[in-house]
N, C-alpha and C positions, 0 to 999 in steps of 0.2 A: 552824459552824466550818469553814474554807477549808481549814485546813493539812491534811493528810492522813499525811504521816510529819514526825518532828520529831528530828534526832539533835543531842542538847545534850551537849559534850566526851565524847562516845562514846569509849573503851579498850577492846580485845580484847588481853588477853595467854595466849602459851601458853608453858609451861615443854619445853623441849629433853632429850633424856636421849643421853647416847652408851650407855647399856644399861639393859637392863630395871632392874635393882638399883639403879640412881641414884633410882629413884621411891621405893626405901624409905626412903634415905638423905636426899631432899627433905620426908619428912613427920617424921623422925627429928631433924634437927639444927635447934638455933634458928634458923639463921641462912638453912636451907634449900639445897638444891643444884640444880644444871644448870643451864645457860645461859635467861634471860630471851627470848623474842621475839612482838617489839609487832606481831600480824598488822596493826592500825590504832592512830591515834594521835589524841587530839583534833580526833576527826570533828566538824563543827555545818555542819549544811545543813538547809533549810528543802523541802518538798515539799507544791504546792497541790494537791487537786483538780483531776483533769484535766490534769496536769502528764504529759508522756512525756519522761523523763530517762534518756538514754546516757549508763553509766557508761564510761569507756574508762581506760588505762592498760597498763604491760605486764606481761607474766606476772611474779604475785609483790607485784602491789601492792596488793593488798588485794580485788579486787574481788568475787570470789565468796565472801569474807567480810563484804559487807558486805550482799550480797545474804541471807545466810542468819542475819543480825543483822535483817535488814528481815522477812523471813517465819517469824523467830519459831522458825527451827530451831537457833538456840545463842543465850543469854544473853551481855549486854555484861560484860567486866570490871569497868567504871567508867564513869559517864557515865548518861543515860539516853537510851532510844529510847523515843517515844511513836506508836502508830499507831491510825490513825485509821478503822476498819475489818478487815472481815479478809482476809488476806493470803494470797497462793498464788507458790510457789514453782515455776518451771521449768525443770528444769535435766538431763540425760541420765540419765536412769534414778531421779532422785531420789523418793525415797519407793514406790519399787516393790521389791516383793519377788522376789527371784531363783528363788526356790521354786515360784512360785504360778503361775497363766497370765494371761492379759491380764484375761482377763473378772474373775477371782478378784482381784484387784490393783484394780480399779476399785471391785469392791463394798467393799474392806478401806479405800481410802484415803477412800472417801466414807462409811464408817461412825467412821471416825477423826474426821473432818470433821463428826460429830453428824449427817448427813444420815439419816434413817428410811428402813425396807424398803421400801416403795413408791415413795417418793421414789428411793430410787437406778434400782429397774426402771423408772422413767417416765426417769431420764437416760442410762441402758445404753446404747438403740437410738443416739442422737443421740452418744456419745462413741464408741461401735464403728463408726460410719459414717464420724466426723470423724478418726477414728488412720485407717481405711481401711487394714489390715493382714492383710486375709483371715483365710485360715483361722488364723493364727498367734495370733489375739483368744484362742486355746484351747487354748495352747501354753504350754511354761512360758517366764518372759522369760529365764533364762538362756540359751535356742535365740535371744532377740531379737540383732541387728543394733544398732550404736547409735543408726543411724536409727529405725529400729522401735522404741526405747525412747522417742528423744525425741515420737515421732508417739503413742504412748500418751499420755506426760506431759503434752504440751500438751493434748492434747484431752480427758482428763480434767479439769485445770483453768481452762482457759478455758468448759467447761461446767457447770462447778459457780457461776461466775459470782460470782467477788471482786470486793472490792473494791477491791483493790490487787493488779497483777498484775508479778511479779518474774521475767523471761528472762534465763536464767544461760546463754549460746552453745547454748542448744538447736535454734538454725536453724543452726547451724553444719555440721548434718551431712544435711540434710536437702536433697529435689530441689528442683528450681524451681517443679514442681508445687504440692509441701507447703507451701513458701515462701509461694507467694503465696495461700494458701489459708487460712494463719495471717496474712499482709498483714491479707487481707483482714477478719479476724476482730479485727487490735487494731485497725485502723482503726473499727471499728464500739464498741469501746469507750471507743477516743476522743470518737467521737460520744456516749456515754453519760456522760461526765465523771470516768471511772475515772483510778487511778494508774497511769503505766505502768512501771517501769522496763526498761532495754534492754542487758542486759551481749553486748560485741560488739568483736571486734577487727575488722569490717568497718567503715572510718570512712564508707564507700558508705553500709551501712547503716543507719548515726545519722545521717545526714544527712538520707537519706529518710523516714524515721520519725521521727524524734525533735524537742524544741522546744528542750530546752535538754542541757547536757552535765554529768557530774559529773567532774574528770580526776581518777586519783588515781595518787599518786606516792611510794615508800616506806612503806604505810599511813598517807598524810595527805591533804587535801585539797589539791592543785596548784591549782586553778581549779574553781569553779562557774558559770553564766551560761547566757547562749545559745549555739545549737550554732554560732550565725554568729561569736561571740566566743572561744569555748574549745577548737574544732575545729583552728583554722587554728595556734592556737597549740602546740596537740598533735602535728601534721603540723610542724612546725618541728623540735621536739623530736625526734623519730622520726629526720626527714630527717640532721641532727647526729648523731644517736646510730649511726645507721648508717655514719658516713664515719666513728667512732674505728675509730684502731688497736684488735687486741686485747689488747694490755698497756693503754691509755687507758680500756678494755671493764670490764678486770679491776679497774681503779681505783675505777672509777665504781661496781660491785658491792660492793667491801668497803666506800666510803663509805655505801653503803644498807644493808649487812648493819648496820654499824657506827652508822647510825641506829636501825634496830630494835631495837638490843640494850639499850637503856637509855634509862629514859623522861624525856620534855623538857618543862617547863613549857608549857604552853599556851597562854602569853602570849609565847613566847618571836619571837623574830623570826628570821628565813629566814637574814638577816646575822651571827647572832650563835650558830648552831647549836655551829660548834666548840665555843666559850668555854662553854656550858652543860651542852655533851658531858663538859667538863673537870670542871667544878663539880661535877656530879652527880655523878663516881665516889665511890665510897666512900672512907673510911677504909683503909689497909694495915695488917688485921691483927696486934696483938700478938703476942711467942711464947707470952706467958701464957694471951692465946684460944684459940689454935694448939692446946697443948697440953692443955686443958681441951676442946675440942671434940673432938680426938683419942682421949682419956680415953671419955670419954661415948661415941664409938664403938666402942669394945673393948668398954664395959660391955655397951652395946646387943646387939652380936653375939653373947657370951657367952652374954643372957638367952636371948636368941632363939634359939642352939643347944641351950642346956636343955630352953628349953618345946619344940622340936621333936621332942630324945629324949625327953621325960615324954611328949607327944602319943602318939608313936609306940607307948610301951608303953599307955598307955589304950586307945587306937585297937583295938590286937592283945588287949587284954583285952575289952573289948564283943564285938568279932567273932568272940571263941571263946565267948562266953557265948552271944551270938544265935544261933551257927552250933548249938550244942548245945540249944538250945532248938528250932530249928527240926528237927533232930532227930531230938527226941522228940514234936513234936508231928505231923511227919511219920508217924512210926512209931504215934501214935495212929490218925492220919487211916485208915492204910492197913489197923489193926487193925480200926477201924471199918467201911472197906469190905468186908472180909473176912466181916464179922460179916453185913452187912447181906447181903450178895452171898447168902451159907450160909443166910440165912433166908429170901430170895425165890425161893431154889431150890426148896428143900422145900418151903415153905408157899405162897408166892404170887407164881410168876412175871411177871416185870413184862415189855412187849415194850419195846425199843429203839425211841423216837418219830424218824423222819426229820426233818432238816430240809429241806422241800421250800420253792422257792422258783419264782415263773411271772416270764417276762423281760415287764416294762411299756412298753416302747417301741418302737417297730413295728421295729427292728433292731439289734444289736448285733456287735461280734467279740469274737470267746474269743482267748486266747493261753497259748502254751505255756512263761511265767513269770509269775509275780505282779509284773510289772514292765513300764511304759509304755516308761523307754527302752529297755530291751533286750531285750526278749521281743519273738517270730514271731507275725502272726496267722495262726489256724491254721484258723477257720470261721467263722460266721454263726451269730446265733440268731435268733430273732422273736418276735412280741407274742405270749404264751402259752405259748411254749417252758414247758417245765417241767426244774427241775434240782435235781438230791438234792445238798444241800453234803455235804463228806466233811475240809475244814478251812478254817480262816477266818485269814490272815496281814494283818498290818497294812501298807500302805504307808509309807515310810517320810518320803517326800518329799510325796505328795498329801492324807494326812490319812485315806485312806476304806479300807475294808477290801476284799481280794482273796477272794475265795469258790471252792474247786478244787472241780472235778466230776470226771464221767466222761464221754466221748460214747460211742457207741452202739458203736463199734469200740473199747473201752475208752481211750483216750487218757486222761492225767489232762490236764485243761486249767484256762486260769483266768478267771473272770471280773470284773469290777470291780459292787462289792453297788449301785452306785447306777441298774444296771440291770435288776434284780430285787428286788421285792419277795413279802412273805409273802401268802396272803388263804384266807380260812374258808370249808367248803365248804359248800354248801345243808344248809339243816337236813334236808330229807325227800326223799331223793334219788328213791325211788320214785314220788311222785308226782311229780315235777317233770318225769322220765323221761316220764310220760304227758302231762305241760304238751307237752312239746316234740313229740309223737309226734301230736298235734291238729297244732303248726305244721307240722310235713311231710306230715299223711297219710298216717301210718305207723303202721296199728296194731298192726304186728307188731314195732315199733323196740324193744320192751323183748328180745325176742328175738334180735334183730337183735344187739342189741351183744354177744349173748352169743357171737360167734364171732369173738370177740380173742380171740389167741391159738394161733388153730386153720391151720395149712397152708393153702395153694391147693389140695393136694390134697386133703386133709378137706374140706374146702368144693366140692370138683366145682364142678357144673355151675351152681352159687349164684355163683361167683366173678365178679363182674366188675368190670373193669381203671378202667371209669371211674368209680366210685364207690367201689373200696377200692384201700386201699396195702398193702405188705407190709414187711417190713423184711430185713435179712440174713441170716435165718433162716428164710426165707421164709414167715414169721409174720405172719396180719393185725394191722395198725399204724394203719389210721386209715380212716376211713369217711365219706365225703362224700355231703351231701346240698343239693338243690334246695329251695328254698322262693320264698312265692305274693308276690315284694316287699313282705312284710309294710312295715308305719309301725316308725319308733322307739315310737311309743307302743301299737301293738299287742302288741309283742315285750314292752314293760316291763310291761302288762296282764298277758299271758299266763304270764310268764317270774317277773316280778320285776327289781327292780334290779341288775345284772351285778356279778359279784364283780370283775371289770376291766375298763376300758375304755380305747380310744386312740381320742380325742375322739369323734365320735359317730357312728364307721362300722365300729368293731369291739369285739362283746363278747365277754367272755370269761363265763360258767358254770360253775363250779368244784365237784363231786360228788365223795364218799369215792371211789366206782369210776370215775368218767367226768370228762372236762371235754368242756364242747360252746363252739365259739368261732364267732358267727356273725357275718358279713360283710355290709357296705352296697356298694351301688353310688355313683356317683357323684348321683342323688339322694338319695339319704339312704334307701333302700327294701332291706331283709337279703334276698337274693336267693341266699347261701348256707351253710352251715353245714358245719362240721368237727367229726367228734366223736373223742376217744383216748382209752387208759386212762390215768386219772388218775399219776402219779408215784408209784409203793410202790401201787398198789392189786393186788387178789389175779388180778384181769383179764387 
């Protein structure tokens, strides 16, 4: 089948309210209320295969309504639309989320799209390269620009690769650069026999791209054809419309409002609009309607102010009933813990389990709110870092949870949980302690670590600067040592498989008293090792 979009007597109507309350009063009365208007009117245009059609007209005539009846983001009134493939909509910021960041918007719109997990990671790289929006791909789009919104949309969907591709003035805000860059990209699916549509008040623009034109004028079709037949005649129109006076301006608007507002046969002819305009009004209301429909609106309001005082007292009785249940069932809870508390004292106390967490990603920053846009960074962590959570607050915009610590000069800070993770510690520390004491040639390292904790001074003449740290208490903190360029697979021989790693040049080792985190060079050979006491151990 050639056709590729097919609109047979297409209607869009939307109902007008001058305030909210007219909406109740349009579902309420038989007859219905507010003003009628026809965003489109017995639309029928045919679109082949391969077809690139500029929509043109001026603001108000339908055009990005008809674009969003073509891709399937609002249903027609009346009429149908048939499409022949699937359709992708382009248009400034449309279908992105203002919440979310570039990258996160990509993955959402293309799982919307039925596209699978893998399949979106294999089109990421190729859609974040084609918006070419830096680092802002990680940003949330309400920071976007409208440029930066349109250079996401397009390049998200011209990479998912429709069938039917629908440009609602998304070049409009865009450089010369990006311009021809998306040229260059529908031109290539012209080459592939795709649809293109091209909504554009550049007429430059539909000339150069486009084959044929769609004109549309009051939500109707003015003209369909080629751009060399429908073009010149729309530049006519324009040229005239610009030389009325503004009282001749004002004319010409209430004639269009005054088409919109009341629907016209379909057969009807261009010459004979008044006289059908005529035809169609209604009936003038009797007094006997009148006053029957008025009737029925006192009744209505009446009910509806009943059911809202009977609501109201329901309402105010559950929420004293809940509120007293919750209560009491409070006061169980707390009886409870009381209970429980009084018996693990005396009989068998329990310790308080840490929740320790080690940072998985070779670096991160803390800050000093649980909050992206308005929080200070305050520091650096890195792969291993260890951090005792002390409360866990939900974000309220990004979805993922904020984890508050402590650093070492007590600060509380915060960090985002997506870059730390939990992990288990060796089952038999003692031996593993001798594993590691083989890879140094150290066979006094179980010793060794026993002087965390201990002064520079207590350590004398043991101390030295290049192989241990102290901290601000001037407490040993951390012990470095040399090793023989062990292999990755020597280390996982020796060692075991790393309770963390950051891909294949650092592990991490995770013990009740120690963590040992050893380092690759840039061939792949661990040439150093860090060991500290574990987070919450006795060390």
């Amino acid at each position: 089948m050639d056709n590729s979009v097919v609109f047979s007597n297409v209607t869009k109507k939307y109902k007008m309210y001058k305030k909210t309350s007219d909406k109740l009063l349009d579902l309420i009365l038989p007859s219905g209320y507010g003003n009628d208007f026809y965003a489109l009117q017995n639309i029928n245009f045919v679109a082949k295969k391969g077809d690139v059609i500029g929509i043109i007209g001026v603001n108000g005539a339908g055009k990005s309504t008809i674009s969003n009846l073509i891709s399937g983001v609002i249903p027609p009134t009346s009429g149908n639309v048939n499409i022949n493939g699937d359709a992708a909509l382009i248009s400034i910021g449309a279908g992105l989320n203002n919440e979310l960041t570039g990258r996160e918007n990509i993955e959402l719109k293309c799982l919307m799209l039925g596209f699978k997990k893998h399949e979106i990671l294999n089109l990421m790289p190729n859609i974040i390269e084609f918006a070419d929006i830096g680092e802002f791909i990680d940003q949330p789009v309400k920071k976007y620009s409208s440029g930066m919104k349109s250079r996401l949309g397009f390049a998200i969907s011209v990479n998912i690769d429709p069938d039917i591709l629908v440009i609602d003035e998304a070049l409009s805000v865009g450089d010369k650069t990006f311009y021809q860059k998306c040229l260059n990209k529908m031109n290539n699916f012209k080459e592939k026999g795709k649809t293109i549509f091209f909504i554009s008040h550049s007429i430059g623009q539909i000339k150069e791209f486009c084959q044929k034109a769609l004109w549309l004028e009051a939500g109707e079709v003015k003209a369909y054809g080629s751009v060399d037949e429908v073009v010149p005649l729309y530049d006519q129109f324009i040229k005239e419309f610009n030389k009325m006076s503004k009282e001749e301006k004002k004319k010409f608007n209430r004639r269009i409002m005054e088409k919109r507002s009341r629907k016209r046969s379909s057969t009807a002819e261009t010459s004979n609009h008044s006289e059908s305009i005529t035809l169609s009004r209604k009936k003038p209301k009797r007094k006997s309607d009148l006053w029957l429909n008025s009737l029925l609106l006192v009744v209505v309001l009446i009910g509806v102010a009943l059911l809202f005082i009977k609501w109201n007292h329901v309402i105010t009785y559950f929420q004293a009933d809940k509120k007293e249940n919750v209560m009491i069932e409070e006061g169980q809870k707390e009886a409870s813990k009381e209970k429980v508390k009084e018996t693990t004292t005396k009989e068998n106390p329990v310790a308080t389990v840490k929740d320790v967490r080690y940072v998985q990603m070779s670096a991160g920053f803390v800050r000093d709110m649980p909050d992206f846009s308005s929080s200070q960074k305050v520091t650096m962590v890195n792969f291993g870092d260890a951090i005792t959570v002390e409360e866990i607050k939900e974000d309220p915009v990004q979805g993922f949870n904020w984890l508050k610590f402590k650093l070492a000069n007590g600060q509380d800070v915060w960090i985002s949980e997506k870059l730390v993770t939990k992990i288990e510690p060796q089952p038999d520390e003692s031996e593993f302690v001798s594993s590691v004491s083989s890879l140094t040639q150290n066979d006094q390292l179980g010793e060794t670590l026993g002087a965390f904790g201990k002064t520079r001074q207590e350590l004398g003449t043991d101390a030295d600067s290049a192989t241990m740290a102290f901290n601000n208490q001037d407490q040993l903190s951390e012990l470095q040592f040399e090793l023989d360029g062990l292999t990755r697979q020597e280390v996982v021989e020796q060692l075991g498989e790393p309770a963390l790693r950051l891909k294949e040049y650092t592990y991490l080792y995770h013990g009740e008293d120690y963590d040992f985190i050893l380092y690759a060079n840039n061939q792949g050979n661990f040439t150093e090792m860090t060991v500290r006491p574990a987070q919450g151990s006795s060390s």
